[in-house]
N, C-alpha and C positions, 0 to 999 in steps of 0.2 A: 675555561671551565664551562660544563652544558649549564644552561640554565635547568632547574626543577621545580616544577611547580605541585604542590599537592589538588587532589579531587575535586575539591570545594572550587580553588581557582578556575581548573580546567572544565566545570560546569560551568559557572560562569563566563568563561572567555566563548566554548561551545553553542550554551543555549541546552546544551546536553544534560541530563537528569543523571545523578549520579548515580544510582541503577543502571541504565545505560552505559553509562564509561563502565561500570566492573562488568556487566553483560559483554560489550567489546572486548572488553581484556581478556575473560571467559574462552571467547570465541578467534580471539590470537588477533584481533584487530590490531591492536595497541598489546603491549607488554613493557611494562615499565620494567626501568631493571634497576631500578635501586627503592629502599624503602626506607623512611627515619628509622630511629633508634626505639621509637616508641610504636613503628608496623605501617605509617601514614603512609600508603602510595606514592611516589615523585613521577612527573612526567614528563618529556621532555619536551622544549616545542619542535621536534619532530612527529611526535606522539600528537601532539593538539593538532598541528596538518593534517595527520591521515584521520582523526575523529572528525574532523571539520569536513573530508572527503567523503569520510563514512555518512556523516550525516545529510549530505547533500546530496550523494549517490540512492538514500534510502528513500530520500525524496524526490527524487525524479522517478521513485516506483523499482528500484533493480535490488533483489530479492537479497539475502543475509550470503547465499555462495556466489552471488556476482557481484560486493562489495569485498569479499575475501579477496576476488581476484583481480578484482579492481586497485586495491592495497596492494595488492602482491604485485602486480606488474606495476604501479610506481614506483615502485623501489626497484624493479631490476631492469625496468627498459627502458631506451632512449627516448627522450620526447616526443621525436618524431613516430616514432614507433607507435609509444603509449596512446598518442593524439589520435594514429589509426584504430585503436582496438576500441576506443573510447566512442569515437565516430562509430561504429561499427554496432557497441552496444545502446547509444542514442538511437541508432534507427532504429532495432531490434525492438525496442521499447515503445518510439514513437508508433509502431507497426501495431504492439500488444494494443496499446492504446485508442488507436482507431480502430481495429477489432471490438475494441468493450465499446467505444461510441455506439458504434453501429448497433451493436445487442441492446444498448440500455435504447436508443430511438427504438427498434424494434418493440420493446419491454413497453416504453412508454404509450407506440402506438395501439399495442395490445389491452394496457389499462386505462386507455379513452376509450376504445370499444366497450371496455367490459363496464366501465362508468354508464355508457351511452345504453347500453344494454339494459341494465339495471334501473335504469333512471323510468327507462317505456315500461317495465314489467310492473303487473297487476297482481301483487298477491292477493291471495283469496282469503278472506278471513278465519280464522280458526284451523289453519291447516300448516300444520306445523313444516317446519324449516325442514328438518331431517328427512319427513315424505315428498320432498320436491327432487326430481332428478336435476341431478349435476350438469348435465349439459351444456354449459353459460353460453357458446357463441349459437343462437340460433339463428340463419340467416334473413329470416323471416321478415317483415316489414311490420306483421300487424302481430303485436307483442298479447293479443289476449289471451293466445296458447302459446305465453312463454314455456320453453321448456324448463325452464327456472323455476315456475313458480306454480305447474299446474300441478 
């Protein structure tokens, strides 16, 4: 006999919000296939595996169709197999990942500039914000004719 567990358990064995588990089920992750008499979901612990991969897959960053297929191909391929596709979608990932490093360093060195910038400029009293031009990076050294602020 499969064991069955109802939503409530399988949130808590998960960590998973039970929103989540019917969002999955929604989305063909999980599909329970039996339900009490009274409509209560049952799950199996096959079912709590692949929510347990879904969740863990979500968190390593790999988006709602690469968890589809990530589920799909544990269940139809060999270990050895599956190990390589898996491998294959870790670098994929680890790659997206140092991409946003790099942008967000970039990001960050652009808003210590724009700090640094900011910090030298000389607004002039009474001269409203919206008549100053836009122009934040001026390369200037001497900030009295920021373009910021004149």
């Amino acid at each position: 006999m499969v064991h069955a567990t109802t939503i409530g358990e399988v949130a808590r064995q998960t960590g998973l919000a039970v929103s989540a588990i019917r969002y999955y089920e929604a989305e063909g992750i999980v599909s329970p296939a039996t339900r009490t008499e009274g409509g209560y979901r049952l799950f199996s612990d096959a079912d709590i595996r692949r929510l347990l991969l879904a969740k863990q897959a979500r968190h390593l960053g790999l988006s709602l169709r690469e968890v589809k297929d990530l589920i799909r191909d544990v269940s139809t391929l060999d270990c050895a197999t599956f190990a390589g596709e898996l491998g294959s979608r870790i670098a994929g990932q680890r790659a997206a990942v140092a991409a946003r490093i790099a942008e967000l360093r970039e990001l960050e060195t652009t808003l210590e500039a724009l700090e640094a910038h900011l910090g030298n400029c000389a607004c002039h009293p009474g001269k409203a914000a919206a008549d100053c031009a836009i122009t934040l990076f001026d390369e200037k050294e001497d900030h009295d004719d920021c373009s910021l602020c004149l």
